[in-house]
C-alpha atoms as a printed R data frame, in Angstrom:
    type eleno elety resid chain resno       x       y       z
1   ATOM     1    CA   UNK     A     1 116.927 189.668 267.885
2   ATOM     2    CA   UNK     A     2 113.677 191.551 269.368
3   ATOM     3    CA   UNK     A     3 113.983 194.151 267.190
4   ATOM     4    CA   UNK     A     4 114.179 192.140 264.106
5   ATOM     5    CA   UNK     A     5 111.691 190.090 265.520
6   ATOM     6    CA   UNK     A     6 109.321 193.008 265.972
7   ATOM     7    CA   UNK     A     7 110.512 194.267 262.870
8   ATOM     8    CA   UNK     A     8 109.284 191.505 261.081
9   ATOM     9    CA   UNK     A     9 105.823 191.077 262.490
10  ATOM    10    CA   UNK     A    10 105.069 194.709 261.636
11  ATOM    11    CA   UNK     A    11 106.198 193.917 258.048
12  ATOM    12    CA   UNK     A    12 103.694 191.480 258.119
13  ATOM    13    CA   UNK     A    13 101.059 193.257 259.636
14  ATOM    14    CA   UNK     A    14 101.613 195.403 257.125
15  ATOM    15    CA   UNK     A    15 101.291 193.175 254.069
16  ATOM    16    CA   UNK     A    16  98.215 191.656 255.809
17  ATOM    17    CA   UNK     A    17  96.852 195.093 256.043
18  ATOM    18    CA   UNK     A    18  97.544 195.504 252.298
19  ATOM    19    CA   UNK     A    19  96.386 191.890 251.173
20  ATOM    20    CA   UNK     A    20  93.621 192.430 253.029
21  ATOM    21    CA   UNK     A    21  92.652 196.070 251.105
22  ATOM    22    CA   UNK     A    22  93.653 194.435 247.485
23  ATOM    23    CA   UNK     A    23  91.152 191.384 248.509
24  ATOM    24    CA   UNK     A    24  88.400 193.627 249.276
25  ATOM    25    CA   UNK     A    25  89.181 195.563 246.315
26  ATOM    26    CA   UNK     A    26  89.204 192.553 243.945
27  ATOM    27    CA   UNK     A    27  85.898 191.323 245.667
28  ATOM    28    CA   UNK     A    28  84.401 194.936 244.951
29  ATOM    29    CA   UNK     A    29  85.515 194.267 241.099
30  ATOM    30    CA   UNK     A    30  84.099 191.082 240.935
31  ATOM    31    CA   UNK     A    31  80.502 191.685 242.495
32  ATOM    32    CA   UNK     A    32  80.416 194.615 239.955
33  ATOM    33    CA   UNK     A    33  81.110 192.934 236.914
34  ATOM    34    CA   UNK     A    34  78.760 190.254 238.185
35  ATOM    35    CA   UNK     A    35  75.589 193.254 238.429
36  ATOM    36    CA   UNK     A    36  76.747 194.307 234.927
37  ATOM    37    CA   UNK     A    37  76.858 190.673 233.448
38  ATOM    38    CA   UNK     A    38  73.740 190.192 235.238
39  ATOM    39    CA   UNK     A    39  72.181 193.674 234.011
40  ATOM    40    CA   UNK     A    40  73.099 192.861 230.062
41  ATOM    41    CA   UNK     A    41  71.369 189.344 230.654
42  ATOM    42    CA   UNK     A    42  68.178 190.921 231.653
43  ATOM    43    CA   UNK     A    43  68.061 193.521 228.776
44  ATOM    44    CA   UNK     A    44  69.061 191.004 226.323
45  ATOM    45    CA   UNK     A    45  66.175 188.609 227.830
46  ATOM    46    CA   UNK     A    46  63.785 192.147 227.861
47  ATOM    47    CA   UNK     A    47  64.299 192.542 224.409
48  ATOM    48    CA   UNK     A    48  63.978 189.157 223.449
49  ATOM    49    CA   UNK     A    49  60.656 189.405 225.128
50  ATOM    50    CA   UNK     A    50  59.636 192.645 223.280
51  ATOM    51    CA   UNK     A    51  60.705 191.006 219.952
52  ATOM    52    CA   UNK     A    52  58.051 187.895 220.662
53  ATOM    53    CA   UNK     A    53  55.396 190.162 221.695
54  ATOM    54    CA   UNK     A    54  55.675 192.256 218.437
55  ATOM    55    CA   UNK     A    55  55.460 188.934 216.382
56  ATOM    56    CA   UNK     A    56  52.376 187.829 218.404
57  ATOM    57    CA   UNK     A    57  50.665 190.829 217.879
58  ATOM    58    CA   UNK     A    58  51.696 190.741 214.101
59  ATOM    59    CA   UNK     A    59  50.288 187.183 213.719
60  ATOM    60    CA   UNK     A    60  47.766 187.794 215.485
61  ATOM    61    CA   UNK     A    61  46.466 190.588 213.029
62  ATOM    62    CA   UNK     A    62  47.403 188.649 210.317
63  ATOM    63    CA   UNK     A    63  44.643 186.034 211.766
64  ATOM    64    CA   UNK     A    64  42.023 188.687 211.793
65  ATOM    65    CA   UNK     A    65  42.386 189.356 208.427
66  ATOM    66    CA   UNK     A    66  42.384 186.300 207.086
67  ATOM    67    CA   UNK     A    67  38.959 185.617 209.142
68  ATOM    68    CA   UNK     A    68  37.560 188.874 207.790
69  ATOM    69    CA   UNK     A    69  38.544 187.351 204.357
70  ATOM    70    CA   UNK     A    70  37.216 184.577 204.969
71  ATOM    71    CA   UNK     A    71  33.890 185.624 205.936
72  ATOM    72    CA   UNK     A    72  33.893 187.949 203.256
73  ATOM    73    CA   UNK     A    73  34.187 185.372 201.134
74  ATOM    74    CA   UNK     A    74  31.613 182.971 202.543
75  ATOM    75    CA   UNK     A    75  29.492 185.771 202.576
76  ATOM    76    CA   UNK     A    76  29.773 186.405 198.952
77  ATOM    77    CA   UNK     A    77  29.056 182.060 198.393
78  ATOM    78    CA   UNK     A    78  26.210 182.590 199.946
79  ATOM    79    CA   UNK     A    79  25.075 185.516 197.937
80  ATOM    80    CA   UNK     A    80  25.572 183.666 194.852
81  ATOM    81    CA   UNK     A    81  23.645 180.364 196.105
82  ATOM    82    CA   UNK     A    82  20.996 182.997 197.009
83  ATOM    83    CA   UNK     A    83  21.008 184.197 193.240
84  ATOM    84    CA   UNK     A    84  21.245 180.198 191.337
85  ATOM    85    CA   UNK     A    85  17.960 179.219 193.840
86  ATOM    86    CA   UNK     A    86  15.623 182.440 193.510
87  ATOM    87    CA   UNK     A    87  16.365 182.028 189.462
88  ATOM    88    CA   UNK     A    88  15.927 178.949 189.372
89  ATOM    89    CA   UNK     A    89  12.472 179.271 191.440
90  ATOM    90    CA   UNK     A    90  10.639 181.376 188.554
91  ATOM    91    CA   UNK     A    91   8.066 180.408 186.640
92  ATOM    92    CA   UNK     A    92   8.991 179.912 182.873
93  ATOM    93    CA   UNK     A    93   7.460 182.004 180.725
94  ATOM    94    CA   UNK     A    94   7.308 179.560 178.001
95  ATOM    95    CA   UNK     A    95   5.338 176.747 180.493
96  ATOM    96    CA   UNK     A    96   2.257 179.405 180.527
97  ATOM    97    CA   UNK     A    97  -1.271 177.793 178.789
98  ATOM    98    CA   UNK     A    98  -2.646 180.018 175.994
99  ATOM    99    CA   UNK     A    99  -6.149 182.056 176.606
100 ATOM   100    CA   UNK     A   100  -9.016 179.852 174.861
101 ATOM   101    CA   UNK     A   101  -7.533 177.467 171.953
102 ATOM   102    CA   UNK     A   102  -8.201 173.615 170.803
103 ATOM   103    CA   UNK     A   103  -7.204 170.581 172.659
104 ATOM   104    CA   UNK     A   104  -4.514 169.948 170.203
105 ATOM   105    CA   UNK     A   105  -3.447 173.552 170.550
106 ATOM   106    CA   UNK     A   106  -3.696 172.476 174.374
107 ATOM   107    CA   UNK     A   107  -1.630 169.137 173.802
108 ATOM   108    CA   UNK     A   108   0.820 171.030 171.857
109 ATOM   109    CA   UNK     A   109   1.197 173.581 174.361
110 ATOM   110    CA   UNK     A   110   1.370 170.879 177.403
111 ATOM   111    CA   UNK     A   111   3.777 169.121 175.378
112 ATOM   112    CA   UNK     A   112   5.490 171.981 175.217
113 ATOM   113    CA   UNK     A   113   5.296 172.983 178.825
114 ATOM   114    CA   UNK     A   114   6.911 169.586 179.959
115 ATOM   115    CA   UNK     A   115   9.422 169.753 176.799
116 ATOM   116    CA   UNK     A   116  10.546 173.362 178.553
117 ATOM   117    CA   UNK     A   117  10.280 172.062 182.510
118 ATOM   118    CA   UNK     A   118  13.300 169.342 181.023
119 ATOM   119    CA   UNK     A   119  15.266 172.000 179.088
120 ATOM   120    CA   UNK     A   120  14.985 174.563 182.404
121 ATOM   121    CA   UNK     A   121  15.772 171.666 185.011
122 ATOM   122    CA   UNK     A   122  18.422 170.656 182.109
123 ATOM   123    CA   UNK     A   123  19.727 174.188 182.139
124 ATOM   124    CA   UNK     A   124  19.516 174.711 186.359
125 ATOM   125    CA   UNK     A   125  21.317 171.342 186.582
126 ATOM   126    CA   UNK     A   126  24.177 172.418 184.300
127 ATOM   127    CA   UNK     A   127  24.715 176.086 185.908
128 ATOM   128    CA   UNK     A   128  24.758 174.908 189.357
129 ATOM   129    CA   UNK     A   129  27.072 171.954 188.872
130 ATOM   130    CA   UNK     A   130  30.323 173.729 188.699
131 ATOM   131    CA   UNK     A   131  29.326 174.736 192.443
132 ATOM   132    CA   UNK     A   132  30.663 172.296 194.723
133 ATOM   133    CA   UNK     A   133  34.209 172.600 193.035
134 ATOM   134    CA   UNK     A   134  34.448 176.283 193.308
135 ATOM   135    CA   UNK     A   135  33.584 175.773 197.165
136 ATOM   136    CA   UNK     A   136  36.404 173.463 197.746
137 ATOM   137    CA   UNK     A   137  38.795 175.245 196.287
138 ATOM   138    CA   UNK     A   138  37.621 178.458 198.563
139 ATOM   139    CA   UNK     A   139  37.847 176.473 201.151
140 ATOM   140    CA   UNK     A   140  41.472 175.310 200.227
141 ATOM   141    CA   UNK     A   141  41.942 179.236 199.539
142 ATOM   142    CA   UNK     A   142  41.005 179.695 203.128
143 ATOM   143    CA   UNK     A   143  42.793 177.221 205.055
144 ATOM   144    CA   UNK     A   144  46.136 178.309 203.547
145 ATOM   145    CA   UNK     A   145  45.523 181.684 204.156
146 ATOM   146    CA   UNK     A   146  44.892 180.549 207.520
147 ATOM   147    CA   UNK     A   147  48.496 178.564 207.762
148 ATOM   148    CA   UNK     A   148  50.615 181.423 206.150
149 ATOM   149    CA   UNK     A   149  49.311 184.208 208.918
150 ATOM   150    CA   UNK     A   150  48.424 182.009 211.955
151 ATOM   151    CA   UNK     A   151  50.022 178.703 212.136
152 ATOM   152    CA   UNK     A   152  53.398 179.422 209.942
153 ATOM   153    CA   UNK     A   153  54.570 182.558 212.510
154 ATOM   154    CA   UNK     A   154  53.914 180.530 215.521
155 ATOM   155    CA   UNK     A   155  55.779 178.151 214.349
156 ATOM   156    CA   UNK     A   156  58.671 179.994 213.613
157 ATOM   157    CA   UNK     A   157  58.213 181.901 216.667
158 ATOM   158    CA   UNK     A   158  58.991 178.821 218.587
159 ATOM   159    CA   UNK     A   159  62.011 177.441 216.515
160 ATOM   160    CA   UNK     A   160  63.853 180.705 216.959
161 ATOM   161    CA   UNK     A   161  63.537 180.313 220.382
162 ATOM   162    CA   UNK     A   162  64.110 177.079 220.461
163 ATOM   163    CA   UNK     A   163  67.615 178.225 218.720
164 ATOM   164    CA   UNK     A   164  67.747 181.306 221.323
165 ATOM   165    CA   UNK     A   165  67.454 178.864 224.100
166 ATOM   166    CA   UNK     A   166  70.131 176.170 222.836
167 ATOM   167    CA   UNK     A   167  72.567 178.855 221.916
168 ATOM   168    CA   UNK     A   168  72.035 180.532 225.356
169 ATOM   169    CA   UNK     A   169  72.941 176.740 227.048
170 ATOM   170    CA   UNK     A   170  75.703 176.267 224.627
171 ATOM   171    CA   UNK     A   171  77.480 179.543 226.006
172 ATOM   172    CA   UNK     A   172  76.405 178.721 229.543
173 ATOM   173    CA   UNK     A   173  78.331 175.243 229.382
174 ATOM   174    CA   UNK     A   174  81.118 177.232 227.398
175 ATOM   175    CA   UNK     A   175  81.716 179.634 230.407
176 ATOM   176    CA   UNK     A   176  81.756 176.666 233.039
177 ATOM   177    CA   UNK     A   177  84.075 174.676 230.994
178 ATOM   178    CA   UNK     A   178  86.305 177.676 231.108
179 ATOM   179    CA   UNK     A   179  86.191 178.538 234.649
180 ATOM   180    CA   UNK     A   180  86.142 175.074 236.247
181 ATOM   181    CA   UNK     A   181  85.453 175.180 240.212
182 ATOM   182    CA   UNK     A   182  85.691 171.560 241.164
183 ATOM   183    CA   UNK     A   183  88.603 169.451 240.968
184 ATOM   184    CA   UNK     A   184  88.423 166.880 238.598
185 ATOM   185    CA   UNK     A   185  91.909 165.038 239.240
186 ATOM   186    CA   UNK     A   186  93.367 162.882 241.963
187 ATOM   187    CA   UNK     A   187  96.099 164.117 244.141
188 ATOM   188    CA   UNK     A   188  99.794 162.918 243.567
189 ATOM   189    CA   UNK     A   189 100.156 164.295 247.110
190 ATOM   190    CA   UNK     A   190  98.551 161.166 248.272
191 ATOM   191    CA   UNK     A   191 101.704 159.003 247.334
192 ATOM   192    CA   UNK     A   192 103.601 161.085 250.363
193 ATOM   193    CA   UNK     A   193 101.297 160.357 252.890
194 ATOM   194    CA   UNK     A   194  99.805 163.883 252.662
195 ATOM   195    CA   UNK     A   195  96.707 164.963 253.712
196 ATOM   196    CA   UNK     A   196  95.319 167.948 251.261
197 ATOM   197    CA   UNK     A   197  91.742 168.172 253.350
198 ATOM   198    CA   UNK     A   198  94.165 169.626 255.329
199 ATOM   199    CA   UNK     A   199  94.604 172.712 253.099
200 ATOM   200    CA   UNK     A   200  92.308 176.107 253.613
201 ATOM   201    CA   UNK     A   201  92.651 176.948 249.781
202 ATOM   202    CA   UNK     A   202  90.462 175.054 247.159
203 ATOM   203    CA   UNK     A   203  92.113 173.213 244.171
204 ATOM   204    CA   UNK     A   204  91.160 173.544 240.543
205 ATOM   205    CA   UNK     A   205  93.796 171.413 239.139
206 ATOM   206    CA   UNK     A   206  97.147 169.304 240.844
207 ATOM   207    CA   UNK     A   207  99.587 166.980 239.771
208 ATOM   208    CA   UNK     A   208 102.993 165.698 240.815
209 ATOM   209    CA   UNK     A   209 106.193 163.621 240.217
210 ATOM   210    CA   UNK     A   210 109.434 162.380 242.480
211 ATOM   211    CA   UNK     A   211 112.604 162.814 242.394
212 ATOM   212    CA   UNK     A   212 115.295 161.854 244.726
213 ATOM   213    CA   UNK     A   213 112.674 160.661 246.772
214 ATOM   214    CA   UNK     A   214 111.073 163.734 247.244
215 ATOM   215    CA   UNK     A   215 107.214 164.619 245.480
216 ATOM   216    CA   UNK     A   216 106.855 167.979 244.075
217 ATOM   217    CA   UNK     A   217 102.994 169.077 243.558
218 ATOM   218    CA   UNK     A   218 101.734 171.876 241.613
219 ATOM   219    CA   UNK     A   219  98.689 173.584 242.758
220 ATOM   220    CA   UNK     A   220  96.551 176.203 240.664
221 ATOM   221    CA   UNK     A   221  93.158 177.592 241.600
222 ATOM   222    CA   UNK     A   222  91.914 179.772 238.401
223 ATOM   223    CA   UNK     A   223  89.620 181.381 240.307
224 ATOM   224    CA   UNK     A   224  91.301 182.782 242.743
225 ATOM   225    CA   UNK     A   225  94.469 184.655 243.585
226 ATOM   226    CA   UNK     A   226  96.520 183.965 246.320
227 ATOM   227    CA   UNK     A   227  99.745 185.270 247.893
228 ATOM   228    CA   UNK     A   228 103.283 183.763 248.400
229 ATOM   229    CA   UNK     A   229 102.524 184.057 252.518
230 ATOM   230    CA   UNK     A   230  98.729 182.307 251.714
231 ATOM   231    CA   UNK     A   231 100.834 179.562 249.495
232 ATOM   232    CA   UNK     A   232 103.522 178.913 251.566
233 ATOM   233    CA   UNK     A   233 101.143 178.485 254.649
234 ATOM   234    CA   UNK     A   234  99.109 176.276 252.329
235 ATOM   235    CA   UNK     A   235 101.910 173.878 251.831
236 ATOM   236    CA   UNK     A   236 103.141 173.616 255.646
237 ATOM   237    CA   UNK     A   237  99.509 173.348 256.203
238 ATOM   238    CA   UNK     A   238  99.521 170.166 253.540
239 ATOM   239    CA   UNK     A   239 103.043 168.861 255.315
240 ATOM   240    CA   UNK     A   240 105.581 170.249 252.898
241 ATOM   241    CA   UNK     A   241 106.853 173.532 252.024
242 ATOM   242    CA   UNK     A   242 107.367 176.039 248.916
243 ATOM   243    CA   UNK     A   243 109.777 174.291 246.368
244 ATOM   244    CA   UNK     A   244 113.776 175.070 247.214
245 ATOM   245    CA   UNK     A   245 115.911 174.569 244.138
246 ATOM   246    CA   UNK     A   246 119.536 173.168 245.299
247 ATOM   247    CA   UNK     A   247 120.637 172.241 242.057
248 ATOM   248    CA   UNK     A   248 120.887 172.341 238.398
249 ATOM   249    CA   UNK     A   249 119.730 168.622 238.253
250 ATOM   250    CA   UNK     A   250 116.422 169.407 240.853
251 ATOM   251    CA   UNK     A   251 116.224 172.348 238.280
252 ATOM   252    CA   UNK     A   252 116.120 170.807 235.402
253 ATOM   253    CA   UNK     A   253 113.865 168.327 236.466
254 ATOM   254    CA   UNK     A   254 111.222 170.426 237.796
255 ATOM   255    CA   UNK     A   255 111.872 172.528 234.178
256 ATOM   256    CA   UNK     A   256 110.900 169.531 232.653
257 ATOM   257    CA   UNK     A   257 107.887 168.604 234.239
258 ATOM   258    CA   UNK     A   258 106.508 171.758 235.164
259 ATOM   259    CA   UNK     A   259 107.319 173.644 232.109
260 ATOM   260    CA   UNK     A   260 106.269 177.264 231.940
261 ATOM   261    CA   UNK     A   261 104.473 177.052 235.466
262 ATOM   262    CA   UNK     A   262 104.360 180.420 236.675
263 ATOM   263    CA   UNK     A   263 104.683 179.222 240.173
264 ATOM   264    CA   UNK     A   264 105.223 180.719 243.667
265 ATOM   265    CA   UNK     A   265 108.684 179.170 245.066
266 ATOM   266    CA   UNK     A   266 109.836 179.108 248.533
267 ATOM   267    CA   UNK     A   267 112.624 181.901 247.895
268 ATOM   268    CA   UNK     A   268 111.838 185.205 249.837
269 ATOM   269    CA   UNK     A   269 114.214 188.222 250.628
270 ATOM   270    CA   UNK     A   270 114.558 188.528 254.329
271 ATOM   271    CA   UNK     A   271 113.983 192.214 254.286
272 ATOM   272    CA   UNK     A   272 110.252 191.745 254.500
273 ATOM   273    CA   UNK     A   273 110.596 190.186 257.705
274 ATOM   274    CA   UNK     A   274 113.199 192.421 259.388
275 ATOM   275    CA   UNK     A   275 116.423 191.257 257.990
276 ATOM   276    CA   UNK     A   276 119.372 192.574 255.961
277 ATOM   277    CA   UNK     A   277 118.388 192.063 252.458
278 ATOM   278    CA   UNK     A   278 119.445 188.260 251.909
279 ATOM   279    CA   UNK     A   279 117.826 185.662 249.748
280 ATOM   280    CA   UNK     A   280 116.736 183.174 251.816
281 ATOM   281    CA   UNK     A   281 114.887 179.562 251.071
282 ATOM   282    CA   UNK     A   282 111.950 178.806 253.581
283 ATOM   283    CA   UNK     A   283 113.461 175.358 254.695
284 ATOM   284    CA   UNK     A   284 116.596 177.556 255.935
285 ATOM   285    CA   UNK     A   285 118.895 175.927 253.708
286 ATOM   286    CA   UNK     A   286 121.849 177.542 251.894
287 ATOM   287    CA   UNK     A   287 120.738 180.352 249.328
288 ATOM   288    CA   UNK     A   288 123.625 178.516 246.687
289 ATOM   289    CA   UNK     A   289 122.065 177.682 243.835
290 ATOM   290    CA   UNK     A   290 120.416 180.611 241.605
291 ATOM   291    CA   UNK     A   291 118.664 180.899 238.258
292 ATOM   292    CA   UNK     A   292 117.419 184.498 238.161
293 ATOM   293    CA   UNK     A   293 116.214 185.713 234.744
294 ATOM   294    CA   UNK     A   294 117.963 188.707 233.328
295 ATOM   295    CA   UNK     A   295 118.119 191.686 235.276
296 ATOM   296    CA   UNK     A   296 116.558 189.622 238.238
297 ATOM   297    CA   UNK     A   297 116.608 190.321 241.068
298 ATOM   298    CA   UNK     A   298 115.303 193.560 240.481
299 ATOM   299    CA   UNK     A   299 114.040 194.134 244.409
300 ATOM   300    CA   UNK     A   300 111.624 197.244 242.293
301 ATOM   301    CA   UNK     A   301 110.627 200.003 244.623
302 ATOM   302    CA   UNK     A   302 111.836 197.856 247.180
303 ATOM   303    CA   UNK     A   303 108.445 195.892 247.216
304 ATOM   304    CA   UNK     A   304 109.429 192.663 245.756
305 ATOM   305    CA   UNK     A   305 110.721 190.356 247.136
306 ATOM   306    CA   UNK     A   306 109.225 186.444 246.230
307 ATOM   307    CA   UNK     A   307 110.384 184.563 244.155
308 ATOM   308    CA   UNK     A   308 108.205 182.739 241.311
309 ATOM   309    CA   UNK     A   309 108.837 180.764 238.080
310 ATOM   310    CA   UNK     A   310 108.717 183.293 235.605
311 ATOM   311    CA   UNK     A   311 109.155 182.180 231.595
312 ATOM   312    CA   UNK     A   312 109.295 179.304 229.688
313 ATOM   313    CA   UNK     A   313 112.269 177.873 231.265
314 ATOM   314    CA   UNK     A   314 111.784 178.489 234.646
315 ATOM   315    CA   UNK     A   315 114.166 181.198 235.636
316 ATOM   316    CA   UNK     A   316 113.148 183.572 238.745
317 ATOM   317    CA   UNK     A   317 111.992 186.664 238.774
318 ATOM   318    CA   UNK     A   318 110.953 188.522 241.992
319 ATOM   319    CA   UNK     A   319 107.427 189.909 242.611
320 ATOM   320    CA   UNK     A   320 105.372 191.940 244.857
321 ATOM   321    CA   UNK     A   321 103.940 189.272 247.409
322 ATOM   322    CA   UNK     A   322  99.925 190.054 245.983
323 ATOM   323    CA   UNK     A   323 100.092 190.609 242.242
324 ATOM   324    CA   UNK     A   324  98.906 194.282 241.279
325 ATOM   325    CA   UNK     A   325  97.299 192.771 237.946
326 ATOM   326    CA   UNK     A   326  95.129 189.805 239.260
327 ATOM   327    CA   UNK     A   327  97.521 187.268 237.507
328 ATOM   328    CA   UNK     A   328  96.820 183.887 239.254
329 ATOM   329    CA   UNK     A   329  99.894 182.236 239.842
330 ATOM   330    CA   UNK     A   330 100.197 178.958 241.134
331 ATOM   331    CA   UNK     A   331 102.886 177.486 243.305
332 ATOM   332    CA   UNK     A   332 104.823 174.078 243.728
333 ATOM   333    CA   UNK     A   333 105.146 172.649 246.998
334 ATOM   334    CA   UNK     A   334 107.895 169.557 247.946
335 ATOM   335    CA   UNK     A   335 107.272 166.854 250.201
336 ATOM   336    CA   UNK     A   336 110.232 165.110 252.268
């Protein structure tokens, strides 16, 4: 009995050792896909940066052109106002008095002075009216100018990031909905007078059910993987124990409500702890009643040896106690 006792604690020492290397490896995976996801955020957020700053610098050049128009253009009003009021301030030939003459020649000349003051002031008046209208609509010409290369980009500039922004969010929610960390649900558990504070592994998702006065539970934690040892302390730790299946009816009833579970179970082979190779349930009661998948047991490379719901309908399969892909299994655990 020593020796199988000793036997057994250096088979787990030894799966601790190796849990404990496949931990630190995962960890090492994890906190380097979390620098890369990090790393493509920040160049995705650098080049959205670089993209803004090349349409700021285009809008703003397109604002310095249109004021260079736009002076140019006052410049040339004022040019032409310059023009209409020097004409307009020279003397009429025509309103010149004759040399020597008579009185009536005087008259006749005077009346035709003021006769060509009303035809010039006529003539001024009708050139310079069209004036004010050609202003406004350079000043029209102007302000749009102004809205298509100044006010029009910035605007745009902001509603794409705007869109950028609420995208971003809208894939930020996305991920959390996907990878839940709280638990949202009550615990079943409850109804057996068990305490789940009590448990060192955090929950993402539970539920439960009776039968034959017993409450079966199914825990999951999607991010995180756990072992059969680290579930099966989990549930003693809770008050109950991995799931033992005694019969086709306890089978078919857990089949039923805990369809396609991929759960832990509380069958082990007795070889990891220094025995001869049995099938054993945790609770110590007879190993009768099977449902092993085809070609299950398998025992491969003599490393697995814990049993887990495996398909659809809940056969067995045996596995390595720390899954070598990551897969997070959960695991059922039965209270009395």
């Amino acid at each position: 009995m020593d020796n199988n006792g000793n036997n057994g604690n250096e088979a787990e020492a030894l799966f601790a050792t190796k849990r404990k290397k496949l931990q630190e490896e995962e960890a090492e995976r994890k906190r380097l896909e979390e620098l890369e996801r990090q790393k493509k955020e920040m160049q995705d957020e650098i080049q959205r940066l670089e993209k803004l700053r090349k349409e700021q610098e285009e809008a703003t050049r397109k604002a310095e052109e249109a004021k260079a128009e736009a002076e140019r253009i006052a410049k040339q009003v004022a040019e032409e106002a310059s023009k209409r009021e020097s004409s307009a301030a020279l003397p009429n030939e025509n309103n010149a008095a004759p040399v020597g003459g008579s009185a009536n020649g005087a008259n006749v000349q005077s009346g035709a002075n003021i006769q060509g003051k009303t035809n010039t002031s006529s003539t001024n008046a009708g050139e310079s009216a069209p004036f004010p209208k050609k202003k406004l609509i350079i000043i029209l010409i102007i302000c749009g100018a102004v809205f298509v290369t100044i006010i029009l980009p910035i605007l745009i500039i902001f509603i794409l990031d705007a869109v950028g922004n609420a995208a971003y969010n809208k894939s930020q929610a996305n991920n959390q909905s996907e990878n839940p960390t709280e638990n949202t649900t009550d615990d079943p558990a409850q109804n057996a007078d068990v305490d789940p504070a009590s448990s060192n592994i955090t929950l993402a998702s539970d539920f439960g059910y009776e039968f034959q006065g017993h409450t079966y539970v199914f825990y999951e934690d999607s991010t995180e993987v756990y072992t059969w040892m680290e579930c099966r302390d989990d549930c003693e730790a809770k008050g109950g124990h991995l799931v033992t299946i005694n019969s086709a009816e306890e089978a078919d009833f857990l089949r039923l409500n805990f369809p396609d579970s991929r759960a832990w179970i509380g069958a082990y082979n007795d070889a990891f702890f220094g025995g001869t190779g049995e099938w054993c349930w945790v609770t110590g009661e007879p190993f009768d009643y099977t449902e092993w998948a085809e070609n299950e047991p398998s025992y491969s490379n003599e490393l697995e040896g814990f049993g887990l719901f495996w398909n659809a309908n809940n056969e067995w399969n045996d596995l390595t106690e720390y899954d070598s892909n990551n897969r997070h299994y959960g695991y059922i655990c039965e209270y009395e």
